[in-house]
N, C-alpha and C positions, 0 to 999 in steps of 0.2 A: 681151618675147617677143611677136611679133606673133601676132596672133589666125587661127586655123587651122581653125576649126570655122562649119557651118553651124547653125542652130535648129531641126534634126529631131528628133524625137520618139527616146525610145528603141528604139520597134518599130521603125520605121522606117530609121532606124541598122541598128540587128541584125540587119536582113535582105537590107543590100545587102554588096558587095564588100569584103574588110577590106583591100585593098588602098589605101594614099594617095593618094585624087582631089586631081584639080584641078577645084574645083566651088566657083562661085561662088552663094553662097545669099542674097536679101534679107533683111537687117534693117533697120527702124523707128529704128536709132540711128545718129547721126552719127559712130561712134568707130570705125566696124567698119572691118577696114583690107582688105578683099577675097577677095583669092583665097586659095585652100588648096591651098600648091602640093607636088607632089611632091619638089620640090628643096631647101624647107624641112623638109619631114617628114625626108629621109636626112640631112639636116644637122645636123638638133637630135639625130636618133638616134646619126650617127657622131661627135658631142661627147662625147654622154653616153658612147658605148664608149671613146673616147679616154681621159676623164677617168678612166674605170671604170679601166681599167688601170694607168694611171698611180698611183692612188692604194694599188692594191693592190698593184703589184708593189714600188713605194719602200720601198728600204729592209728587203725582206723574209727579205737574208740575216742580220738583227736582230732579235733578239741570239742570237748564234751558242750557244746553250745549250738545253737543254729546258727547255718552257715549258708550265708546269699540267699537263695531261695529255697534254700530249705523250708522256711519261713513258708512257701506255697506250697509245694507239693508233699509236704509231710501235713499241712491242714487235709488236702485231696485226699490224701491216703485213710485219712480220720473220720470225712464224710462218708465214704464207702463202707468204713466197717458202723457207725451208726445210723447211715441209709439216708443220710441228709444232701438234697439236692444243692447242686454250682453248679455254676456255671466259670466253664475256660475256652483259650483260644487253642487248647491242645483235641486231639483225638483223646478218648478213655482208655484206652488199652493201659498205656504204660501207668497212668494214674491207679490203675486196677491191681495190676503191680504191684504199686506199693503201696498198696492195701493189705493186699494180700500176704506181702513179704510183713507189716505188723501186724497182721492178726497171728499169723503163725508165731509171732513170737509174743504173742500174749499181749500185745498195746490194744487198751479198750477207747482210744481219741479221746482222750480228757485234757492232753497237753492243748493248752493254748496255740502254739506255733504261732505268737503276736508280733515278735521282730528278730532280728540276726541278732546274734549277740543272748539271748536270752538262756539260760543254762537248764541242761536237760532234769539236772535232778537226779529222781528214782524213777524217773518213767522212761520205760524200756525202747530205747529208737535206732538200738544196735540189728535189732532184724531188719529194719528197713535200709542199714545202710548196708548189712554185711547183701542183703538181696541186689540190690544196683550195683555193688560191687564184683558180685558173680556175673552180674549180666554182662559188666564193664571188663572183668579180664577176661571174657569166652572173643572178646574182640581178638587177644591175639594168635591164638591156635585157627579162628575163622578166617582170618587174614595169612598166615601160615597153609593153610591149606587152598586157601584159593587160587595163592601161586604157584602152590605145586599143581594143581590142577590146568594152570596157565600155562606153565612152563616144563614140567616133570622137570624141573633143576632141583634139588635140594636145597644146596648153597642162594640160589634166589629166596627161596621161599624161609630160609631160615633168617637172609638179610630182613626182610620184610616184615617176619615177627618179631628180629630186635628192634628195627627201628618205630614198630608201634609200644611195644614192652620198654624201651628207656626215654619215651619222651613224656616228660612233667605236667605237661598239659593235659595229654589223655589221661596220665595216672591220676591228676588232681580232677580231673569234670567225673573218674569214673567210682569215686572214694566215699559220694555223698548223696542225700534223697533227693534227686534230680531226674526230670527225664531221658536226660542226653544218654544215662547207660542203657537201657530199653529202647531208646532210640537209633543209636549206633550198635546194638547186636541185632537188630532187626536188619538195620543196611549192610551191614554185614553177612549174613544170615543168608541174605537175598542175592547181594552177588555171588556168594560163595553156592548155594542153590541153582544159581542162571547158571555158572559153569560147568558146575558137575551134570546139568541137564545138558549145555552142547557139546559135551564131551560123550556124552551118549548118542547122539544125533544118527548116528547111522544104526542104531536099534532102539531107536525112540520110543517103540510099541513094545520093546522087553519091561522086564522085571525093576531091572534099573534105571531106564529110561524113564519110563513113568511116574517111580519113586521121584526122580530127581525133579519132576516137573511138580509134581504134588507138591514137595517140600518148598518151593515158591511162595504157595497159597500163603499164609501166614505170614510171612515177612513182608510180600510186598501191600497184602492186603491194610496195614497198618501205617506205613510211607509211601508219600505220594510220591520225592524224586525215586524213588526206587524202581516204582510203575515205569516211570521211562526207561529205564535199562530193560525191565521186560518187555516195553516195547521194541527196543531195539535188538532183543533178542529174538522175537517176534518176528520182528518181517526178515531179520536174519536166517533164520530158520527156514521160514517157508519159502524166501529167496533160492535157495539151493539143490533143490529139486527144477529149478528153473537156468539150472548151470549145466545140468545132464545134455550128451550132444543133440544136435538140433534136427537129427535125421529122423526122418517121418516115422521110424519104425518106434521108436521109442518115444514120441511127443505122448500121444494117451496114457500110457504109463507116467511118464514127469507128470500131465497135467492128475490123473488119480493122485500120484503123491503130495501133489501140494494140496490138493483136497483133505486128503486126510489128515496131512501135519496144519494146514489150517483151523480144521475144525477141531483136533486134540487142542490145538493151542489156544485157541478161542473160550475152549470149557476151561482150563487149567489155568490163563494168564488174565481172564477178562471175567469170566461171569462168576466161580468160586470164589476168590478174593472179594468181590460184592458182594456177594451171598458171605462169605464170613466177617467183613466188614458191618455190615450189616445187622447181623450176629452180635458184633460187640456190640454196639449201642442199643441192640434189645437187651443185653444183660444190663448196660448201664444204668436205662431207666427203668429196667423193672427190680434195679438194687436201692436207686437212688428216689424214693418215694414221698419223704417226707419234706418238706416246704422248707428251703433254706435262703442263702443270700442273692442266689444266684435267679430267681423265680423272673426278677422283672426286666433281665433281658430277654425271655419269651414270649409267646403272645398269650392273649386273654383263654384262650382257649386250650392252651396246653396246660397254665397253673390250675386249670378247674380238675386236672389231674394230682397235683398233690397233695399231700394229706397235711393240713395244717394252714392250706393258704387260704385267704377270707372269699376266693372264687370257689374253694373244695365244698362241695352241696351248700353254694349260696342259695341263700332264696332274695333274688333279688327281683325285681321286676322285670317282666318280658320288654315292653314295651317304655318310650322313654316321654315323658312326658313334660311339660313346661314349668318351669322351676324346680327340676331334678339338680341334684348334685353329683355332677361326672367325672371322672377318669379318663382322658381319650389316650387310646396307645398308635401308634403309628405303626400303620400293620404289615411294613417292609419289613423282611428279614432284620433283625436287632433291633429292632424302630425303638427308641424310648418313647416318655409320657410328655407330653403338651405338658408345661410348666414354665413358670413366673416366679421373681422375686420381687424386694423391695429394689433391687440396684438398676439406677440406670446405664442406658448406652454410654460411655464418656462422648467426651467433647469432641468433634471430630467424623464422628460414626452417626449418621443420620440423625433424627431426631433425638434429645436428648430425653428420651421419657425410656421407660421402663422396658427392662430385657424380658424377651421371651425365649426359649428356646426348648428344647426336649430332653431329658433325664433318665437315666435305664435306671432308678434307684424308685421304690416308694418314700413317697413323701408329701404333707400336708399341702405343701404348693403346687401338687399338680391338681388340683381339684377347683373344676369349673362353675357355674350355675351356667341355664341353657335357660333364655329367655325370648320373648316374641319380640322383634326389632323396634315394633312401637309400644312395647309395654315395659313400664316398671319389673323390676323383678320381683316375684310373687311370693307372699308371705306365706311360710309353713303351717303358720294355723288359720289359712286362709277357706272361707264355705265356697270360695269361686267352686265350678265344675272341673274335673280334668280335662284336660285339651293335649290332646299328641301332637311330639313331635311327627311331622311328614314329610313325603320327599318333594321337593323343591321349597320347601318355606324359606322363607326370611329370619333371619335369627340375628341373636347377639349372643357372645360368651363371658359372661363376667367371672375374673379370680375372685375364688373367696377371699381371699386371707388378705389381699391389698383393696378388692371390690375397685377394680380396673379393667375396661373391656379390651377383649382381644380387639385389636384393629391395624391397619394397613394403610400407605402412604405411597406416594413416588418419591422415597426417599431410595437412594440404593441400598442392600444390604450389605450386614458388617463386614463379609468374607465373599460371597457370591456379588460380584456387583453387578449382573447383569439380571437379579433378583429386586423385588421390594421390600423395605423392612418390613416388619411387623412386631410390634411394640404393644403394651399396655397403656391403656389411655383413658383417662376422664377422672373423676372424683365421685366417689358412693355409687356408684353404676352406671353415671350419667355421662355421657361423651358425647360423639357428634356420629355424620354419616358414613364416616370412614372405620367405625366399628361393625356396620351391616355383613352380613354374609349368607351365601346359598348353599342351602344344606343339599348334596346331589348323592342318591343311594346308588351304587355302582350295581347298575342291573335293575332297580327298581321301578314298579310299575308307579305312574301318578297318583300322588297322596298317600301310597303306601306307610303305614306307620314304623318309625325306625325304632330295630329292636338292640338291644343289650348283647354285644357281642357276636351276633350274626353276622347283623348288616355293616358292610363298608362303606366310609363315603367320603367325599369329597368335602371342602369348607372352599367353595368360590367367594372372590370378592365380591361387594356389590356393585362397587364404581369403578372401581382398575381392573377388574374382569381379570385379575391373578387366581389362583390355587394357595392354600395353605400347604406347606411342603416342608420336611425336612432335608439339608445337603449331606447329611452327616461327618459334616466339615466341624473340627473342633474350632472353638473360641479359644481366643486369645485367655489371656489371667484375671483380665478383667469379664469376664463370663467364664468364672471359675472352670474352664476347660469343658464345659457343656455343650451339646450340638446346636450349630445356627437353624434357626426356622426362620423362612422365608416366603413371600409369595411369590407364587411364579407365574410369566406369562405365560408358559408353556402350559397347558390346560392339561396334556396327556402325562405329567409328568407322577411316571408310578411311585415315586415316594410322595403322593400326595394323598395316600390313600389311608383312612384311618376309623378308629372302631370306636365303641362305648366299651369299657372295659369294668367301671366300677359305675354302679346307677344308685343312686338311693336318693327315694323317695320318704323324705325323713326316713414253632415248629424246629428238631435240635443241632442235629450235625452243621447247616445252614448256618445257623446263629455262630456257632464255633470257629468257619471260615467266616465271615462278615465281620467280628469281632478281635479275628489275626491282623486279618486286613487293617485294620483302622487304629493298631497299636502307635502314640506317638508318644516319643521323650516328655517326660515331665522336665520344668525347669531345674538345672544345676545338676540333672542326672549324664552321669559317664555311661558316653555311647561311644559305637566305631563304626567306621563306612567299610565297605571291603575291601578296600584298595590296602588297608590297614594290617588284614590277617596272614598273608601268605609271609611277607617281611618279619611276621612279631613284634611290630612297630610298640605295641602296648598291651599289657596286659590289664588282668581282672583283680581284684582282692575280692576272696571269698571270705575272707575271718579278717579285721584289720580294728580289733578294740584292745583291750589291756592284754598282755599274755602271749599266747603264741599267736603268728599271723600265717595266713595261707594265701597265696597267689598263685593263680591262675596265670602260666605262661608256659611258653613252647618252649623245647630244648632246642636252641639258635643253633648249635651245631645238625642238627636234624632239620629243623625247619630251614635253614639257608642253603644246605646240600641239597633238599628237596626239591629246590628252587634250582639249583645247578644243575642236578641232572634230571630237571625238565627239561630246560633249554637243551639240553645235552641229546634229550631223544628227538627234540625236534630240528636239530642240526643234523642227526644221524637220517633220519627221514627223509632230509630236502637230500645230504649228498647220498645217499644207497639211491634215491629218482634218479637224480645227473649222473651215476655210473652206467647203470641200467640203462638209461639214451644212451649212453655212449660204447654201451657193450663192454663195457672194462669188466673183465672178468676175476668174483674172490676163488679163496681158495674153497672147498666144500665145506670145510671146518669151519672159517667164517661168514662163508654164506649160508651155514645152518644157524649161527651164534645171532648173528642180524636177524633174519627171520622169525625166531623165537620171540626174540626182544623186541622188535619190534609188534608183531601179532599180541602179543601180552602187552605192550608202554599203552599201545594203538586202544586197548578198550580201558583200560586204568587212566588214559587221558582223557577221554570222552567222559568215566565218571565223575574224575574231579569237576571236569565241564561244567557236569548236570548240577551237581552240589554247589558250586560258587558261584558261579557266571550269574544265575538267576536274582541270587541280593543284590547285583547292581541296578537291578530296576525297581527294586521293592520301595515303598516309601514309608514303609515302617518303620518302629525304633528295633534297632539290631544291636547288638554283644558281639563279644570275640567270641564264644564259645558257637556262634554258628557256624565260625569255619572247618569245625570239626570232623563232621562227616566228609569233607572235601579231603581233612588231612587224610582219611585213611586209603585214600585212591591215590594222592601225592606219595607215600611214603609207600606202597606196595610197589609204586613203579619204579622210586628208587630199588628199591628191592633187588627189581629186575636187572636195574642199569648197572647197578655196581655187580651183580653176577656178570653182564656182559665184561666192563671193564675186565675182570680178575682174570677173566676167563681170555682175554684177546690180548693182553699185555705180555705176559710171557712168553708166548710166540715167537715173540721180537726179539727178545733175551737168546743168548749162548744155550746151545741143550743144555750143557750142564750147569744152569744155577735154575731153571726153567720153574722146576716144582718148588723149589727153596723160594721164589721169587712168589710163587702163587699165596705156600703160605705165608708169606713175610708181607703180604698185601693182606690177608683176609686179617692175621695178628692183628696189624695194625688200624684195620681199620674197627672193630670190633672194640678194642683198647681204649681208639680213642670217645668212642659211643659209650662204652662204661666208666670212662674219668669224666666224661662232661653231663653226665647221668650222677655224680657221685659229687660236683660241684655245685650242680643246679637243685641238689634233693631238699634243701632245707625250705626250697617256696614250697614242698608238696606236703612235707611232713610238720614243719613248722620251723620261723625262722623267732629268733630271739635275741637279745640285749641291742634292740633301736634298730633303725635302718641302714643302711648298706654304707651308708657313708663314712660311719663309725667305725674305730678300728676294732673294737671288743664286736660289732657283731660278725653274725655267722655267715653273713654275704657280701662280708669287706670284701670293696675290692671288683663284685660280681657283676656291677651293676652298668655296663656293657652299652647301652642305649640312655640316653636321658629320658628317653620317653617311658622307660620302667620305673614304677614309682616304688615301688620296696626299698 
């Protein structure tokens, strides 16, 4: 790769034209081969796009089945173009996407999209993957360009789009209808955005400046780690005005500037991104109108908006009366419905009588009678009068469908044990006084009648002076993975709080997060912790039935270099500190060479940061494929490090083999990223005749870790 950069400082860089000069700069070394020309820069760029397409489009009507989750987000894409309401624990954008990407190509969502493996047919699913695919290769010309904008090296920035362009893993998450490609061009998107805005910084109010700040909006308005890099672009920015000298003549002036890059920054980094976030999800739901599956993880009062659901212009009763047949939803963010089966607790787990817990599904078990604590329950073709329910009465809740009353013990609960059960109990509606309960309207005035859907309220015990309460703690197998309901002494406890949802008398983005949050592994399902991803300790199968198979894994030569020259930059870091105390002076060649690389590793390490570090706390069920967006902050800053390398190694060399030596480095190492690119491609494109172990297949031999299962 001929050499494309001059030995300017980072400042210095950063504040001229990001456009590709031709600028002839002196070095002190015999190897430098001159100019930096314009004609090389579109050259090496239009390879890389070339290559970029090429690799992703091969092959991509393969294999004609669905594949891993395809199975989801190609149903998402189906609901949007027939207007049928879900619910996910994704933001809507990228789902809209791939909507969008099949209707353009004429998909009317009639495919099932029922399980992986199922075959496409005649129905047309090549728009939608050739659209995540486009989204998926714009990663490497955006990764391309952000390190030149980090570094103005060329040779960096070129490293940096090979090594996100030959590694398996990207190629393979970015080949199929998936979020991860809409989601990694948006993170991309966004750093590449942040930079080219502080590369403006000192005409932040021009034409370009502005621009660059603008084009933020979008990207990070859609990703939440990505807000963090704006934030840290953010007080970066306005920091710098606050570095001007400290002499009294110029403080007014610093303090006006950080006023003004404040407040651009504030409308551009903080409140448009709302405003367009926002935006999306008023297109979402005023696309997604008709009543689907997703209706009863929201509350009573938003399904009374869709068109189809038995809420949409009910006429149900205002007011709730005594021997009513109810619905209660629990009106925390994702609350499910009060609900009972035949099974009991097992043995071991409190009382062994009957589970109760709460359900985000409709269904004939969650339906209550509401009866007066001393009275039978009231027969439907009864001449009694009506009598309201009000607030503070005495009550009982009997399940229809077992005709067992809700009730409550000092027994511990099954998961919360600093809770009390609460069980079904008694025979034909008749139990004891551990089924009593106080009905309390949250806000309501004395004897107030409680209405259908308005009014909130509480279920106090009557003897354990507990709360009815959901933890949204899943059950174990034996409470088929449904949430534990509990009483609680804590009386203020806000998931206690709960509504009439369905009466008869014979909120979204919220639910989204609440619903991420509370993902856990099903039994016998393949998960990974994160200590897992950066090694490639294991990969994914995306296709693994009769025919060809696709896996999901990192190119190890890439992913384990990644990992070397991390350590590598944070070795270089600690000793450039210890010179620096000690005053040991480089030469300006490589005290500009370090500075660069290190100013560019220094925010491409911080990214990867934000992207990984946080799955170590999450307690959700997690994939390999979330380490992805961390890889592209990992492999940019190799990028960097191997331009350092190439670039401070010949030095050392005799002048005359110097340049032979640079490129006899860039050869080689390029060579060896397209042989272990050209070994590993059969997991991407597909592998065939059995598994690796076998000598007839195509990854004899390959199989490198025992923890890969191909």
């Amino acid at each position: 790769m001929p050499k494309a950069e001059g030995s300017d400082a980072p400042a210095t860089a950063a504040s001229r034209s990001t456009e590709p000069k031709s600028k002839k700069t002196h070095r002190d070394t015999a190897y430098d081969s001159g100019k930096t020309s314009t004609g090389l820069w579109w050259t090496l760029f239009g390879l890389i796009l070339i290559t970029t397409a090429a690799t992703r489009f091969y092959k991509l009507d393969q294999p004609d089945h669905i594949c891993w989750d395809e199975t989801h987000f190609g149903k998402f894409g189906g609901y949007y173009i027939n207007r049928t309401f879900f619910f996910d624990v994704h933001p809507p954008l990228g789902k809209m996407l791939i909507g969008l990407f099949g209707y353009l190509d004429g998909y009317n969502a009639t495919f099932a999209f029922e399980k992986p493996g199922d075959k496409y047919e005649d129905y047309p699913y090549m728009g939608m993957r050739a659209g995540c695919a486009i989204m998926g290769a714009l990663l490497v010309p955006l990764s391309f360009l952000t390190v030149w904008e980090m570094t103005f090296s060329l040779p960096a920035a070129t490293f940096a789009g090979v090594l996100i362009l030959l590694d398996h893993g990207m190629l393979t998450l970015n080949r199929y209808i998936l979020l991860d490609p809409p989601l990694l061009f948006f993170i991309s998107a966004s750093v590449y955005t942040t930079v080219k805005f502080h590369n403006q910084r000192h005409r932040a109010f021009s034409f370009h400046g502005g621009s660059g700040c603008l084009l933020q909006e979008p990207c990070w308005s859609v990703q939440l780690p990505s807000s963090l890099l704006a934030s840290l672009s953010f007080f970066l920015s306005v920091s710098e005005p606050l570095q001007i000298s400290g002499k009294s003549s110029v403080i007014f002036h610093a303090l006006c500037y950080t006023v003004e890059h404040f407040m651009a920054r504030a409308l551009c980094l903080i409140a448009l991104p709302i405003v367009l976030y926002m935006g999306i999800f008023y297109i979402h739901l005023r696309v997604l109108y008709l009543s689907g599956p997703g209706d009863g993880y929201f509350s009573s009062a938003f399904q009374t908006h869709l068109e189809g659901n038995f809420l949409h212009n009910a006429s149900t009763p205002r007011e709730v009366a005594y021997g009513s047949l109810l619905t209660l939803k629990n009106s925390i963010t994702g609350g499910g419905y009060l609900h009972s089966h035949m099974h009991l607790y097992p043995a071991g787990v409190g009382a062994k009588q009957q589970q109760v817990t709460t359900y985000s599904h409709k269904d004939g078990n969650n339906r209550w009678f509401i009866k007066k604590f001393n009275k039978p329950t009231p027969l439907w073709n009864s001449t009694d009068s009506i009598e309201l329910v009000r607030n503070g009465d005495l009550i009982r809740l009997e399940h229809r469908p077992t005709r067992r009353n809700l009730h409550s013990h000092k027994e511990p609960a099954p998961v919360s044990r600093k809770h009390y059960q609460v069980t079904g109990y008694g025979e034909n509606g008749t139990g004891d006084a551990n089924d009593v309960w106080r009905l309390v309207i949250e806000g309501g005035a004395e004897n107030e009648p409680l209405e259908t859907m308005r009014h909130k309220f509480k279920l106090v015990h009557y003897l354990q002076n507990c709360v009815l309460s959901t933890t949204k703690k899943t059950l174990p197998k034996w409470g088929y993975e449904q949430q534990e309901v509990t009483c609680n002494p804590n009386l203020r406890d806000a998931a206690a709080v709960w509504n009439v949802e369905d009466n008869r008398f014979p909120r979204s983005h919220a639910v989204m997060f609440s619903g991420n949050a509370g993902l856990k592994p099903k039994d016998g399902e393949l998960t990974s912790r994160p200590w897992m991803w950066p090694i490639n300790l294991r990969g994914q199968f995306f296709s693994a039935g009769e025919g060809v198979k696709i896996y999901l894994l990192g190119n190890p030569i890439i992913w384990w270099s990644n990992l070397v020259f991390m350590a590598f930059y944070l070795t270089l870091l600690v000793v450039k500190s210890i010179r620096d105390r000690r005053d040991i002076i480089s030469s300006p060649h490589q005290k500009a060479l370090q500075e660069r690389a290190l100013s560019a590793c220094g925010w491409l390490y911080i990214g990867w940061l934000l992207h990984y570090v946080p799955f170590w706390g999450m307690g959700r069920i997690l994939y390999f494929h979330h380490y992805f967006p961390a890889l592209l902050f990992s492999s940019m800053m190799s990028g960097v490090v191997i331009d350092y390398l190439v670039e401070s190694i010949p030095p050392l060399l005799p002048a005359g083999i110097r340049n032979s030596a640079y490129h006899l480095l860039v050869g080689g190492i390029v060579s060896s990223l397209i042989y272990s690119f050209y070994l590993f491609a059969p997991l991407t494109y597909g592998m065939s005749n059995g598994p690796s172990t076998e000598a007839n297949s195509t990854m004899y031999g390959m199989r490198w870790l025992e923890t890969w299962e191909f």
